[in-house]
N, C-alpha and C positions, 0 to 999 in steps of 0.2 A: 538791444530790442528783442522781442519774444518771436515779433517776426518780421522777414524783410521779401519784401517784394518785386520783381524783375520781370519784365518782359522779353522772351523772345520771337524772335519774326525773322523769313526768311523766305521775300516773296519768288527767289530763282527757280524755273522749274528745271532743277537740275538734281542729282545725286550728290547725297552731302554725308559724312561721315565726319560724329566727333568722337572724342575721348575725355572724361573728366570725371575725379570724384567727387561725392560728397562731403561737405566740412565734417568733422569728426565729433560738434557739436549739434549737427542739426539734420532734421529730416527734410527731401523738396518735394516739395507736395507741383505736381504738373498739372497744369489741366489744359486740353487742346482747344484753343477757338475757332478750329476749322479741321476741314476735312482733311488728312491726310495719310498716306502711307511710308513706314517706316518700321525697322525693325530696331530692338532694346534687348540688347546683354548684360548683364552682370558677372563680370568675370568672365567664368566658360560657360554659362549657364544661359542659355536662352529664355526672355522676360515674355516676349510680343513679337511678330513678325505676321506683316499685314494691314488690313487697313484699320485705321484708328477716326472713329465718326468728331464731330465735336463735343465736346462736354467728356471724354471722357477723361478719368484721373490715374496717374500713375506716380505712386508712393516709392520713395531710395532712405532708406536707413541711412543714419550717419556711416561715414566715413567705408564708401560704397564705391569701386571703381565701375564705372557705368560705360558702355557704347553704343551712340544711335547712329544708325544708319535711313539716312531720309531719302524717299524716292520722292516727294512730292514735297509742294513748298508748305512752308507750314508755319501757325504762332501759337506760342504756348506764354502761360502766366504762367512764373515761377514762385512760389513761396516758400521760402527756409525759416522752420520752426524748430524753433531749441528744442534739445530731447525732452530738458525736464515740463517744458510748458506743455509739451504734446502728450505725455506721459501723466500729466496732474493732468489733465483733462478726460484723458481715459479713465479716469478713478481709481489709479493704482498706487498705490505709498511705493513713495523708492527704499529701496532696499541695496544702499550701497552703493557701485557705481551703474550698476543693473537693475531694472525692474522685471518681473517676472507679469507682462502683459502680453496681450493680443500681438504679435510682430504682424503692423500691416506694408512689410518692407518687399516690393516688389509687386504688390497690388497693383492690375490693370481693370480698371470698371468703371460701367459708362452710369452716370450719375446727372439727372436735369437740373437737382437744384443747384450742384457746381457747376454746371453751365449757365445758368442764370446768375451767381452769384460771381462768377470768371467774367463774365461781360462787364456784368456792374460797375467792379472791381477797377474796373480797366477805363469805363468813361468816366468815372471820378477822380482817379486817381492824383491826375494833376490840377486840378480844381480843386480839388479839397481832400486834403491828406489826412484830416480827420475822422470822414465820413469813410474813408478810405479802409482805415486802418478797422472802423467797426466791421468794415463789411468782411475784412481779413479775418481777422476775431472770427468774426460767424463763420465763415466759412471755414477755417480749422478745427471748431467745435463739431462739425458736422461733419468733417470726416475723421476724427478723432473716434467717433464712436460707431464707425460703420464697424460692419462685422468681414470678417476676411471671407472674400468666396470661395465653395467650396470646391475640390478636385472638377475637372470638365469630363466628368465619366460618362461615356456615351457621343463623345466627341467624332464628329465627320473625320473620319481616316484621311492624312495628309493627301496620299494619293489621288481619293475620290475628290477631294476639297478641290486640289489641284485644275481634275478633269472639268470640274463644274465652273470654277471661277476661268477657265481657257473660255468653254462656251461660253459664258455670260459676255466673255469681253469679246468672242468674234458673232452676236447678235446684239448689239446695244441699239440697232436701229429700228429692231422689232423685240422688245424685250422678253423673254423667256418665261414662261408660264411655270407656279409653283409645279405643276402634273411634268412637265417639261422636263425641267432641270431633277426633279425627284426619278425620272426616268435613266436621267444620266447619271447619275449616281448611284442607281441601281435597288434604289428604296422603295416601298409605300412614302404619300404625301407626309404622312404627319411624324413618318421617322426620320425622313429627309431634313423638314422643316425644324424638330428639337435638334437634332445632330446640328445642323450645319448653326445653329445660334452658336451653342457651346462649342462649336468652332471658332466662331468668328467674333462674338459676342454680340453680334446686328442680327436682327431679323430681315427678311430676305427682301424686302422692298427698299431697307435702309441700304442694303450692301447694294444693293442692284440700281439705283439712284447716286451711289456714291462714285461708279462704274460711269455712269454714263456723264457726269459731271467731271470727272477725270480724263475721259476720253474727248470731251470738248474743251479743256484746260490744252490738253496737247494740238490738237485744230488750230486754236486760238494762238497759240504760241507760235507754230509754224506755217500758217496759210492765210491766206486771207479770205477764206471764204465766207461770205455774208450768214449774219447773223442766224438769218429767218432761214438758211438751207441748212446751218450748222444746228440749229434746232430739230431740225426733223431729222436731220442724218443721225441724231445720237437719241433720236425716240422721244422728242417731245409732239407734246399737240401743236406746239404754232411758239414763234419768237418767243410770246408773252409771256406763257408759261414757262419755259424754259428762264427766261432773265429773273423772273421771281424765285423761280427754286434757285439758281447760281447763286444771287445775290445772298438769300437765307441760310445757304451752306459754306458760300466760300467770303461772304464780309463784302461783296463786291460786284458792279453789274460788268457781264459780259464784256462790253465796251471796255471801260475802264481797265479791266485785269491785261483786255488785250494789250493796250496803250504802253502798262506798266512792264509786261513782260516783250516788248516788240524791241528793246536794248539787248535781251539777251539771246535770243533767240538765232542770230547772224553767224556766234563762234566765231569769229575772225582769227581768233590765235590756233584754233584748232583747223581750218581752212588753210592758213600755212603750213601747221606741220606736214598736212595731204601734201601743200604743193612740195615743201621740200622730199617729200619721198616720191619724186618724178611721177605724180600722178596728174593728167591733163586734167581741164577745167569739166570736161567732158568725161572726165571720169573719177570727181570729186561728190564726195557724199558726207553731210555733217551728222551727229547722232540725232539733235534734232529733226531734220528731213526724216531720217530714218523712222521715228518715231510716228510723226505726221503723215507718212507716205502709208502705214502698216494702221495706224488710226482710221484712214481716208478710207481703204479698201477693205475694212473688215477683218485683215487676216490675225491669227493666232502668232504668237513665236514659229510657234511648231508648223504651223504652212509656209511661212517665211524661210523656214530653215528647207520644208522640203524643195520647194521653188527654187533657192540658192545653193544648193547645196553645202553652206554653212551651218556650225551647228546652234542651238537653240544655246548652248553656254557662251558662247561668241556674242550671236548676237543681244540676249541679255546687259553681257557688258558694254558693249559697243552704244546699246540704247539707253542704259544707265551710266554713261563719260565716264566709267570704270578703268575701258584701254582702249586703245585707237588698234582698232584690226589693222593687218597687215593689208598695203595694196591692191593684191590680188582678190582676199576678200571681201575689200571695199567694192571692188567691179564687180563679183560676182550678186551681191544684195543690189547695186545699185539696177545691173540687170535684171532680174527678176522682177522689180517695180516697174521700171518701162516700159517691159514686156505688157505687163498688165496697164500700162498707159499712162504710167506716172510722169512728168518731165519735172526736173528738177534747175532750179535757177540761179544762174550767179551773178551777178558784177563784177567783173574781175575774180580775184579770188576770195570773193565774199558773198556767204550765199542768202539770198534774197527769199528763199521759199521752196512750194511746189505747185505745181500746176494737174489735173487729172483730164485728158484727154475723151 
């Protein structure tokens, strides 16, 4: 077949790293159904790293050793198209076992008719394989002939990126003004606002929406606080709006995603390994909690790290199930959240949540 179809989904909100290549006869065409962040290697060779909105597409050559590393949960439609099908569709006569075309291998761009055509795709799919397969058709035709984008010249310097996307995640409750954030980065508004695209490939309402939709994914996962307060804590106008935007972003209402993620959320295998390294129940901390605890009160890595005296590379992994700090670190993060009024909750040695004082 010209082309074969796969889904991936993986609704844990956990840190996920795979490895694998592409077949040596075909190209996978990705397209994201939801919001998510994660970074894509090839080789030694840095693709992507950051957030990825839905609709957008990411193109691998045949026979392409790829690794993604997923911070957030995420679904993708996969499509594997034979070289020469994708190749006669670009307009190019083969020439051997190489064509001398557009290489769009490694291409990251955000695209609405592949997201609309990626939805489609996916509620026919099992209904009717026929309709299915046109809509595949189409949708390979159409990125067959995009044109490769060009260099991101004039791109927001990692550094400054860094500085701004820190702010944006410690104000998601009162969201940051384009004058604002162009301040912290040290621009005029409208150099601010080109750079930081060609940074990120989002204009700054997208990223800034995607922020705060993430930051109530982690809420939801580890706390139980009601709805209508988790709306306004992450800058919506009121419950309503906030379940509309969730739902159109992440596939799902509030409710439900919580439901779905409230099995994984506990770590109970990771709560023994605390208990077996002689750490009391009272001074047991999951990365989830961690996560939720530093979501609740606004802070940064980098105010966590000052507070704890822990470093911001520490805790990264620790908040990303990368490693499990050592116990003494584990006390020190855990104190600096109570301090600030956090209490953290178990059942035995299995934790239950957090609570804010």
């Amino acid at each position: 077949m010209d082309i074969l179809i796969s889904r991936w989904t993986d609704l844990e909100n956990r840190f996920r790293r795979e490895v694998a290549a592409s077949p040596y006869d075909r190209h996978i065409i990705r397209i994201a159904l939801r919001d998510s962040r994660l970074k894509l290697i090839r080789g030694q060779r840095l693709i992507f790293d950051g957030a990825m909105p839905e609709g957008t597409l990411h193109i691998t050559s045949p026979a392409q050793r790829m690794t993604a590393e997923f911070r957030d949960p995420f679904d993708f439609v996969h499509l594997y198209v034979l070289d020469d099908y994708f190749r006669a569709l670009q307009g190019t006569p083969l020439r051997g076992k190489r064509t001398l075309v557009p290489d769009l291998g490694d291409v990251v761009v955000s695209d609405p008719l592949a997201r609309l055509l990626g939805r489609e795709l996916i509620s026919c799919y099992a209904n009717d394989p026929r309709y299915a397969e046109s809509i595949g058709r189409s949708l390979v035709t159409h990125i067959a002939t995009l044109e490769r984008p060009g260099p991101a010249d004039g791109a927001l310097p990692p550094s400054r990126l860094e500085r701004v996307q820190e702010y944006v995640d410690a104000h998601l409750d009162d969201p940051p003004t384009l004058a604002t954030l162009a301040g912290v980065a040290g621009l005029s508004q409208s150099n601010f606002a080109a750079q930081f695209r060609r940074a990120t490939g989002n204009g700054l309402h997208d990223y800034l929406l995607h922020r705060r939709i993430e930051r109530a994914k982690v809420i939801l996962s580890s706390t139980d606080m009601p709805l209508v307060e988790l709306a306004l804590f992450v800058g919506f106008q009121g419950q309503a709006h906030f379940s509309t935007v969730f739902k159109a972003r992440v596939g799902d209402t509030p409710a439900r995603w919580r439901r779905n993620a409230a099995n994984m959320r506990y770590e109970p295998s990771k709560v023994r390994r605390l208990v077996s390294n002689q750490l009391t129940v009272n001074e047991l901390l999951t990365s989830a909690q961690a996560r939720g605890a530093r979501a609740w009160l606004g802070w940064s890595k980098q105010e966590l790290a000052e507070k704890s005296g822990v470093s911001e590379k520490t805790i990264s992994r620790f908040e990303m199930d990368r490693s499990l700090p050592y116990p003494s670190t584990l006390r020190r993060i855990r104190a600096a959240f109570e301090y600030a009024g956090v209490q953290f909750e178990f059942e035995g040695a299995i934790a239950k949540g957090i609570r804010v004082t």
